[in-house]
Each structure stands twice: as C-alpha cells, then as structure tokens.
DONU-254514 format. One record per residue: y negated, z, x of N, C-alpha, C in turn; residue in three letters. Coordinates in Angstrom, 2 decimals. Example, Ala and Ser with C-alpha at 12.3 -4.5 7.8 and 13.67 -1.06 7.14 Angstrom:
! DONU-254514
[[5.69 7.80 13.19] [4.50 7.80 12.30] [3.30 7.80 13.20] "ALA"]
[[2.25 7.08 12.85] [1.06 7.14 13.67] [-0.03 7.87 12.90] "SER"]
This chain:
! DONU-254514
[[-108.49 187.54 -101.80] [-109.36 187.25 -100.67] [-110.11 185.96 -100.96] "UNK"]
[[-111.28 186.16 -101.28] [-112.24 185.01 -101.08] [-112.94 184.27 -100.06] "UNK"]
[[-113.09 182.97 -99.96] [-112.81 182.44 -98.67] [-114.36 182.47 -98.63] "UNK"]
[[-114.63 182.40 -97.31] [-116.56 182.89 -97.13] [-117.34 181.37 -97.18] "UNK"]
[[-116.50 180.46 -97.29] [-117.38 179.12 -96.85] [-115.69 177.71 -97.74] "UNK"]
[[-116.10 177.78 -98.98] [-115.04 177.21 -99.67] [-115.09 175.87 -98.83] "UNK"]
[[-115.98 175.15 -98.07] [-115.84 173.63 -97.76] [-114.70 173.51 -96.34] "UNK"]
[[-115.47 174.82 -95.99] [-114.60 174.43 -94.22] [-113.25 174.89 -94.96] "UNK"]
[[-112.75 175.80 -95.64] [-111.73 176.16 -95.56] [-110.45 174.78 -96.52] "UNK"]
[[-111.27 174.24 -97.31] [-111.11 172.82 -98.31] [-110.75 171.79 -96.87] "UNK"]
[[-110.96 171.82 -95.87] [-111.25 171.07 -94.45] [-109.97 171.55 -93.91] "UNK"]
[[-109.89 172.96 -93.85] [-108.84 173.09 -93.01] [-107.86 173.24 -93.61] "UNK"]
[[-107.33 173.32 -95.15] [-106.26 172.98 -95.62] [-105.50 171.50 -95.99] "UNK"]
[[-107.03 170.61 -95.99] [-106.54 169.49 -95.70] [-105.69 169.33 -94.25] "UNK"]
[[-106.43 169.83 -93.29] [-105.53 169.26 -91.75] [-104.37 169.62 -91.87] "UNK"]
[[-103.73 170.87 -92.77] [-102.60 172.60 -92.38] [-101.72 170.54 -93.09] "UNK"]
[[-101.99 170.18 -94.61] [-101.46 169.63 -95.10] [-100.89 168.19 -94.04] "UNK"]
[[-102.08 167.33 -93.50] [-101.60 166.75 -92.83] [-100.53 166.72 -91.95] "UNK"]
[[-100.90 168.32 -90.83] [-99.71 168.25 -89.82] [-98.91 168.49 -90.02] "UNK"]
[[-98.48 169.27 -91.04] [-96.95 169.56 -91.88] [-96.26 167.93 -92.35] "UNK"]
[[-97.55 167.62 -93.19] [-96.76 166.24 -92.99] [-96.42 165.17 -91.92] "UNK"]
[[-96.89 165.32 -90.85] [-96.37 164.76 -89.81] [-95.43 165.64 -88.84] "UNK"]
[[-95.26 166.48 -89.29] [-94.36 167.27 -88.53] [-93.35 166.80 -88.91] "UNK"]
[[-92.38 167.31 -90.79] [-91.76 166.59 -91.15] [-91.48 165.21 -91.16] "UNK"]
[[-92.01 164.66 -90.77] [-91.93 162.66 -90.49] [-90.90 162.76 -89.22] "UNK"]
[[-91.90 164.13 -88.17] [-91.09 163.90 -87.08] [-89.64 164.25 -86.83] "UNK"]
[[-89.46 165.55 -87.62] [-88.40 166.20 -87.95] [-87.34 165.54 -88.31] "UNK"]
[[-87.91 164.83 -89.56] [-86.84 163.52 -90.33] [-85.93 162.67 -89.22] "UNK"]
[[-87.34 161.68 -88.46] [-87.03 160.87 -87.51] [-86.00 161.40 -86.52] "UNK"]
[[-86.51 162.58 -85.63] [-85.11 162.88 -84.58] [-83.98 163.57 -85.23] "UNK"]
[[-84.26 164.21 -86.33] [-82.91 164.13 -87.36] [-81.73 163.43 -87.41] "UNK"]
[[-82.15 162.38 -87.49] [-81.83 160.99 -88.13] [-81.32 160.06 -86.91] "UNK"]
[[-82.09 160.46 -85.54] [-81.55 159.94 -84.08] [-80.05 160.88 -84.05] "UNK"]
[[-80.78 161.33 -83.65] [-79.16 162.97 -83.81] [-78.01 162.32 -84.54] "UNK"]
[[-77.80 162.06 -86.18] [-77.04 161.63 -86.35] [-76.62 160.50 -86.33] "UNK"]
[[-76.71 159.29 -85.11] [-76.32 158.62 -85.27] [-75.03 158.83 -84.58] "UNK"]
[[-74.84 159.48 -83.48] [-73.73 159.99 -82.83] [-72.47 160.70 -83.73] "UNK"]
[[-73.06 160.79 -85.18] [-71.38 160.93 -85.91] [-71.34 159.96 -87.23] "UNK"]
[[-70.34 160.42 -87.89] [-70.27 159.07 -88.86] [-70.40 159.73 -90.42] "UNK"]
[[-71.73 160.26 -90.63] [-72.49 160.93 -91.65] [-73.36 159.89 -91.63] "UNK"]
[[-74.21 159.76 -92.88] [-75.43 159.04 -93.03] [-76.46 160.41 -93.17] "UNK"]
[[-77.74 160.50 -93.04] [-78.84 161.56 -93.86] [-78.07 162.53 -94.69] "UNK"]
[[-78.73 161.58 -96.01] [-78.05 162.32 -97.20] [-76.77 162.61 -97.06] "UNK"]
[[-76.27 162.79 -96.38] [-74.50 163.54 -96.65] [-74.88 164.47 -95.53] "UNK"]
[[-75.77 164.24 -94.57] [-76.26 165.91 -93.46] [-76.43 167.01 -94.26] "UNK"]
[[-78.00 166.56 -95.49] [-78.12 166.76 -96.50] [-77.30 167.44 -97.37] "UNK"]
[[-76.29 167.21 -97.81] [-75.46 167.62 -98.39] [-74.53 168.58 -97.96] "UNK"]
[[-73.96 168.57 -96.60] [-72.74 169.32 -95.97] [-73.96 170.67 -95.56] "UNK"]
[[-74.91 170.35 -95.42] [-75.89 171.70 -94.77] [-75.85 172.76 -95.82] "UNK"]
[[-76.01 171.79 -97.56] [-76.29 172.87 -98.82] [-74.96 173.66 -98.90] "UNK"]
[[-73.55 172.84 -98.41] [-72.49 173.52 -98.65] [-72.32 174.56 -97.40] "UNK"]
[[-72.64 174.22 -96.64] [-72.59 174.93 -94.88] [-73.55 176.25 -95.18] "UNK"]
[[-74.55 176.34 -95.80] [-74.94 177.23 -96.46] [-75.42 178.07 -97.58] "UNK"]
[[-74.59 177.72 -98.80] [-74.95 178.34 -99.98] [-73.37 178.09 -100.54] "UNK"]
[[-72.20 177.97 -99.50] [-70.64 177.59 -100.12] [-70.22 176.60 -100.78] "UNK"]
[[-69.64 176.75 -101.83] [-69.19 175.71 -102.55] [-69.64 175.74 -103.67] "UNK"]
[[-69.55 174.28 -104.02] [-70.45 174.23 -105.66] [-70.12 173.04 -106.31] "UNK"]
[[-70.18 173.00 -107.35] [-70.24 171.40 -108.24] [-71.08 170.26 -107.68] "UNK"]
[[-70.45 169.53 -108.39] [-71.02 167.84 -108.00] [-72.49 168.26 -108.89] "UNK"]
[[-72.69 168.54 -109.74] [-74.16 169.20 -110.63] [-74.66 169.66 -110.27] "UNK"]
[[-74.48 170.64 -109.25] [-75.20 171.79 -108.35] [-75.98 171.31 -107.45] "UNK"]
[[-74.71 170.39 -106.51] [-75.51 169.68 -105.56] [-75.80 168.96 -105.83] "UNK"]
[[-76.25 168.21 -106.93] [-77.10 167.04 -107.79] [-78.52 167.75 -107.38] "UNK"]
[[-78.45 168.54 -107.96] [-79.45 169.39 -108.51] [-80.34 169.77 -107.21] "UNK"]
[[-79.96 170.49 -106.24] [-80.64 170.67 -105.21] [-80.63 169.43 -104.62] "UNK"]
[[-80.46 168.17 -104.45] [-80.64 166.89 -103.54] [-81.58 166.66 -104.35] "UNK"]
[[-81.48 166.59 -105.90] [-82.48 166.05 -106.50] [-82.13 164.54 -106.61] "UNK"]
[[-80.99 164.35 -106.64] [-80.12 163.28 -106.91] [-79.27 163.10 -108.17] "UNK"]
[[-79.33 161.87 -108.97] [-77.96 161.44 -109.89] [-77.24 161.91 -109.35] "UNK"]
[[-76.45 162.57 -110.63] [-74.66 163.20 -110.69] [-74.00 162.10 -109.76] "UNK"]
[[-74.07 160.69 -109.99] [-73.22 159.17 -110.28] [-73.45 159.11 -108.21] "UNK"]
[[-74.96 159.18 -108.00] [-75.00 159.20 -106.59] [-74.64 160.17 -105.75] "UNK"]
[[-74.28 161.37 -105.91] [-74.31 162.68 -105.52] [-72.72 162.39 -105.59] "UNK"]
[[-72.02 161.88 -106.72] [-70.83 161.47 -106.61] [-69.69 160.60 -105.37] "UNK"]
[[-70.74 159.48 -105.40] [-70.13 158.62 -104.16] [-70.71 159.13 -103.06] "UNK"]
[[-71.33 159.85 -102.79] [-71.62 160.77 -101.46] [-70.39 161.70 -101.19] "UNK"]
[[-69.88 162.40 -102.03] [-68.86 163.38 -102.37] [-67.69 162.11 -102.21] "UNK"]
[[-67.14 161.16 -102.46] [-66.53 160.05 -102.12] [-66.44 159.73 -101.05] "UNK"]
[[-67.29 159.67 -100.37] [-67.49 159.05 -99.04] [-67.23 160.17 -97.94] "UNK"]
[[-67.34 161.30 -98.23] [-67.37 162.60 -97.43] [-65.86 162.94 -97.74] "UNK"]
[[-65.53 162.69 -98.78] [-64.05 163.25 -98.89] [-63.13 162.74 -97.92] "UNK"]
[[-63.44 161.15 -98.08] [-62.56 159.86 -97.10] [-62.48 159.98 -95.74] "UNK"]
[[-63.99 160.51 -95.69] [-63.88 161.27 -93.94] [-63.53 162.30 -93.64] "UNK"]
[[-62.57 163.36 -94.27] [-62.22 164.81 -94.38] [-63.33 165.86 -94.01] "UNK"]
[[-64.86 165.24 -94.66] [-65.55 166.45 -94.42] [-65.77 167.51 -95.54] "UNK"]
[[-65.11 166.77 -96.55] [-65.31 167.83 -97.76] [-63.65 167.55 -98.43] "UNK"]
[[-63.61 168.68 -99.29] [-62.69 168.44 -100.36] [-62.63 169.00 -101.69] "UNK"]
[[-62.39 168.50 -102.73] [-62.53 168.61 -104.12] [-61.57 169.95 -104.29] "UNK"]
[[-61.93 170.96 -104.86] [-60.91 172.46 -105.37] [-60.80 172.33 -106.85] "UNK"]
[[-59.91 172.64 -107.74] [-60.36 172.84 -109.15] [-60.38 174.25 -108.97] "UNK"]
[[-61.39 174.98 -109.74] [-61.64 176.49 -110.22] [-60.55 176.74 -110.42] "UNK"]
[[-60.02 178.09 -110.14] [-58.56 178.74 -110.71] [-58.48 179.18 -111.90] "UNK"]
[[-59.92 179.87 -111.99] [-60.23 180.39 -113.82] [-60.62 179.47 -114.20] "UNK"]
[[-60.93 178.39 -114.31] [-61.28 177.31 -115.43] [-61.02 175.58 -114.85] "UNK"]
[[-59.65 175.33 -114.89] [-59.24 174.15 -114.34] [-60.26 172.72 -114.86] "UNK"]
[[-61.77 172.82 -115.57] [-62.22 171.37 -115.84] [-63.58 171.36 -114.85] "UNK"]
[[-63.43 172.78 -114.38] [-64.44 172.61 -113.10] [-63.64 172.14 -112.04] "UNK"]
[[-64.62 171.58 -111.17] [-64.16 171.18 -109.47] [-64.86 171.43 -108.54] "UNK"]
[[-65.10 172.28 -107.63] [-66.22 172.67 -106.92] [-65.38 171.40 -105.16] "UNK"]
[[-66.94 171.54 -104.59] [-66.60 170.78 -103.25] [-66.99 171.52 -102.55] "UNK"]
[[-65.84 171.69 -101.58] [-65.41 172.49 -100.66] [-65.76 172.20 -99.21] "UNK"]
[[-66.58 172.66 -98.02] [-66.57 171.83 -97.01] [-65.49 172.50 -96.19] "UNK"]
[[-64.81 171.20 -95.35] [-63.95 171.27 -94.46] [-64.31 171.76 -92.82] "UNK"]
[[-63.40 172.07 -92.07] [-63.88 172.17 -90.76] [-64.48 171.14 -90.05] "UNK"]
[[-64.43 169.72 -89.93] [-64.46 168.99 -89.41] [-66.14 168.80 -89.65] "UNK"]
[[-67.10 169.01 -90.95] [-67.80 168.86 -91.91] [-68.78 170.41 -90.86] "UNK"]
[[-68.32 171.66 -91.28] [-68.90 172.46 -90.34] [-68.92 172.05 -89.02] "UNK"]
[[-68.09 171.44 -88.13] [-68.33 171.33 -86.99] [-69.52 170.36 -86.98] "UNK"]
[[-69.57 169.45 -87.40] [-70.87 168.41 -87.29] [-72.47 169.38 -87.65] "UNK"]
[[-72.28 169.90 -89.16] [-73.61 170.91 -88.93] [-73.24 171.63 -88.05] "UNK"]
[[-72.74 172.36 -87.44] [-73.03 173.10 -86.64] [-73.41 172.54 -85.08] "UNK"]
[[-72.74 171.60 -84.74] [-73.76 170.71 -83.38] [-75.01 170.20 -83.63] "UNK"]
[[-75.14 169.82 -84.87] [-76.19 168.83 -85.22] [-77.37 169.68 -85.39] "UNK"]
[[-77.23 171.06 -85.64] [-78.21 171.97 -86.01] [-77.94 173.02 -84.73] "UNK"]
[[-77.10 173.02 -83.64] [-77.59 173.35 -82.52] [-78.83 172.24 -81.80] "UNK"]
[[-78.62 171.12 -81.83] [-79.51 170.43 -81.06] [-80.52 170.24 -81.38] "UNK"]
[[-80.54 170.76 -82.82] [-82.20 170.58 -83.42] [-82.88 171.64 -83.27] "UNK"]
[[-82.10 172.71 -82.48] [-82.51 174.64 -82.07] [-82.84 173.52 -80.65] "UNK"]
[[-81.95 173.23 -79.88] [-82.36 172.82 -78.61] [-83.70 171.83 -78.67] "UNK"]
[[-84.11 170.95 -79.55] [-84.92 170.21 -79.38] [-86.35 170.91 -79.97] "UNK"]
[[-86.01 172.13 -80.53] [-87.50 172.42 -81.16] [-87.62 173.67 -79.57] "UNK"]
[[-86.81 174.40 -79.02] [-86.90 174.99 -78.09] [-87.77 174.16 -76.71] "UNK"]
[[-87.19 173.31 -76.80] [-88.17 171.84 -75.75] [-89.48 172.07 -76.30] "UNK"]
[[-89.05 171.36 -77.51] [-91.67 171.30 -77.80] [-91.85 172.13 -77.27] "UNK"]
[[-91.43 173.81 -77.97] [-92.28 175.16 -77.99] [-92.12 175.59 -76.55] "UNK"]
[[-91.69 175.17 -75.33] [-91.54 175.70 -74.30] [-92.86 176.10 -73.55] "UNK"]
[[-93.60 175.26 -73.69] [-95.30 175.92 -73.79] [-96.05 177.11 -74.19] "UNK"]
[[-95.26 176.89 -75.42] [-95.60 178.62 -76.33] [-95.41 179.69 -75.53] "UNK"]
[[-96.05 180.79 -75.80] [-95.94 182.33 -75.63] [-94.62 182.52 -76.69] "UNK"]
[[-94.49 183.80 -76.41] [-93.33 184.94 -77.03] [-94.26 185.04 -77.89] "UNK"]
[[-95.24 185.19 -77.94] [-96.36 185.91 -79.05] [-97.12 184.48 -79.92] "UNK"]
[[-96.82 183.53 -79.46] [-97.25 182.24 -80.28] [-95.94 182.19 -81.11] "UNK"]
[[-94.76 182.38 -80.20] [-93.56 181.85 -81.16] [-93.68 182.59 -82.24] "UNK"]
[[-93.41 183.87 -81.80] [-93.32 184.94 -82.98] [-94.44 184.97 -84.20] "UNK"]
[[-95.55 184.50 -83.84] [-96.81 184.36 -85.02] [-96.43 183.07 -85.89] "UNK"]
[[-96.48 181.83 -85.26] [-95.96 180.63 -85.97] [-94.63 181.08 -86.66] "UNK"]
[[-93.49 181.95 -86.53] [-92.81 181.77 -87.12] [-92.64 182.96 -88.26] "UNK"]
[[-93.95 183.96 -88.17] [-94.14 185.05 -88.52] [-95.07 183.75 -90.21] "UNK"]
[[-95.69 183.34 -89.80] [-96.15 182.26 -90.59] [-95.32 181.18 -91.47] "UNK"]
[[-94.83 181.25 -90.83] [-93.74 179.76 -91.47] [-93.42 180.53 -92.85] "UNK"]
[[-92.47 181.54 -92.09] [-91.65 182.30 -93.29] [-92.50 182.78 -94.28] "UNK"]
[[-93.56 183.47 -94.10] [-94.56 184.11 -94.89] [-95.22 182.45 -96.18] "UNK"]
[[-95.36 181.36 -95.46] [-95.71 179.73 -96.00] [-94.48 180.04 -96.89] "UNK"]
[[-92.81 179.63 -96.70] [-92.04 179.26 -97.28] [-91.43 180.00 -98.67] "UNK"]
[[-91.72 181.57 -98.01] [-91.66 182.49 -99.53] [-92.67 182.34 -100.28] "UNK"]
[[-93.92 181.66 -100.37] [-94.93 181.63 -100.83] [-94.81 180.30 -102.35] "UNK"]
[[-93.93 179.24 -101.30] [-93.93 178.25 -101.59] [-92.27 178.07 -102.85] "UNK"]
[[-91.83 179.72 -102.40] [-91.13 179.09 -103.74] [-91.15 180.24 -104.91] "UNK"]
C-alpha cells in the first residue's frame, strides 16, 4: 500500500511516534507509583513479570530479555531471593544449570500490581466506546506483531 501524500503521512507517523512515547513515560511513571506500596524496586517488577510469564529460566535468559549484565541481573536475583520472591532450582537433568523459580509471594505482587494497572487503564478509557476499545486494541496487537 502506497501512501497517497508521503509528507502528511511522514507527519503523522511522527505524532503515532511521539504519543507512544509519552504514553510509555506515563505508563513507566504510575508503574513505578504502584510499586511503591511493596518492597520490589522497577527492575525486579521487571523481572518477576518475565518469570510470571514465560516460567522459569536462567540468570542468562533473564539477562537477556532485561537486556541487562549477567553480574546485574545477578544481584537482582539476590535481592529477590532474600525477599522470598524467587528461588534458585538446579535442573534435574543437568545439575550446572540453575533456573529461577518464582515464588508465591513474587506472583502475588504481579498479580495485584498488574490488576491495578487493568484498573487504572480501565479509568482513562472510560470515555471510550466498546467499539473504540476494541479498534485501539484491535491495533495495538496488529502494531506489536508487526514490531517483532
């Protein structure tokens, strides 16, 4: 599909770019309010969410998706252990692996913390139509498979 007028559309992918990026700013920010009420920092939300949904995995793994040093990804895994939100397993078939395991205590936090961020995006969109929600999010998804 060729766009009929390359400038406006150069125009309006600049804005699509902007408000995404201020969306995420905002996202980050009440994120980040949210958790102050438990005793996680970000990056370890970050972290218990990849295990909360994709299971258990190596300290490498989740390097890898944070996009973090092994060494930092490490004392995160340190710090989460001390608070019983995670715990270290060795593999049964190959005892020099160690996958990290999240605990209940670890799910219970994502799981409030990511109810209230359903409750707080339900607030903005309360304006929306059924038929706005469903298009924006008919969009999103259609953006995010695109994007990887």
């Amino acid at each position: 599909m060729k766009p009929e007028n390359p400038e406006r559309t150069g125009d309006i992918i600049a804005n699509i770019e902007k408000d995404l990026r201020y969306i995420s700013g905002i996202i980050k920010q009440k994120g980040r309010e949210m958790l102050t009420n438990y005793k996680i920092t970000p990056p370890q939300f970050v972290a218990l969410q990849w295990l909360f949904e994709e299971g258990d995995m190596t300290i490498g793994e989740l390097s890898s998706r944070m996009y973090l040093a092994c060494s930092t990804t490490t004392d995160l895994v340190d710090r989460m252990e001390k608070n019983q939100l995670v715990e270290r397993v060795k593999d049964p078939h190959d005892r020099r692996v160690v996958q990290i395991h999240l605990l209940e205590e670890g799910k219970r936090i994502i799981d409030e913390v990511i109810k209230k961020r359903q409750a707080y995006l339900a607030e903005v969109l309360k304006n929306f139509s059924i038929e706005e929600i469903q298009l924006l999010q008919n969009n999103l998804e259609k953006l995010h498979e695109e994007m990887r």
